[in-house]
N, C-alpha and C positions, 0 to 999 in steps of 0.2 A: 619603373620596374618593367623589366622586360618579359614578356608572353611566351611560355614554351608552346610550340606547337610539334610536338613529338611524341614520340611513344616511351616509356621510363626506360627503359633501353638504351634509349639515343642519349637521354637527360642523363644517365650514367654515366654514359662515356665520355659527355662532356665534364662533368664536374670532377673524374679520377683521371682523366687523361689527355686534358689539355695544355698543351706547351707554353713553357714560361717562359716569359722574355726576361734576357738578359737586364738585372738593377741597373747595370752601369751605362750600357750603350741601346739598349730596346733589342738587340737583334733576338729572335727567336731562335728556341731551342729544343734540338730532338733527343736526345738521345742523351742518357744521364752518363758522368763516368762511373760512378757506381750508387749502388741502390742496396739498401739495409733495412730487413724489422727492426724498429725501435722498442717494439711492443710488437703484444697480437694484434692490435686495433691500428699499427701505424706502420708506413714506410718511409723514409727520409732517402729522397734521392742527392745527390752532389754534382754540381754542374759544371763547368768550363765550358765556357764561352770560347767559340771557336773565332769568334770578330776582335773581341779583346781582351781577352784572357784573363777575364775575371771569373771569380771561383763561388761562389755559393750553394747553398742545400734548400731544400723545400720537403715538407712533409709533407703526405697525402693519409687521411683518415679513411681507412678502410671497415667492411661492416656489414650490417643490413641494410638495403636498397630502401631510401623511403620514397615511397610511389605520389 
């Protein structure tokens, strides 16, 4: 298990806004083609992969910060 050394801040931004690598080939990915509430609690981003154009969604649980 890995040690945060950081402030709940930083610990934030990592866990809502760190870039998912592409299922099919690993490449990394910035920037979603679109993004939608599913809920109040959720966002479901849609991705295209700009290395091989494979298509998937990811959802991010939004909320209260647990510190």
């Amino acid at each position: 298990m890995a040690q945060w050394n950081a402030t709940p801040g930083v610990c934030a931004f990592v866990r809502y806004f760190t870039r998912p690598l592409c299922p099919e080939c690993s490449h990394e990915q910035f920037v979603p083609e679109h993004s939608a509430f599913v809920d109040e609690s959720r966002v479901r981003h849609a991705w295209l992969c700009e290395a091989c154009g494979y298509g998937f969604c990811t959802t991010v649980e939004i909320g209260r910060l647990d510190a």
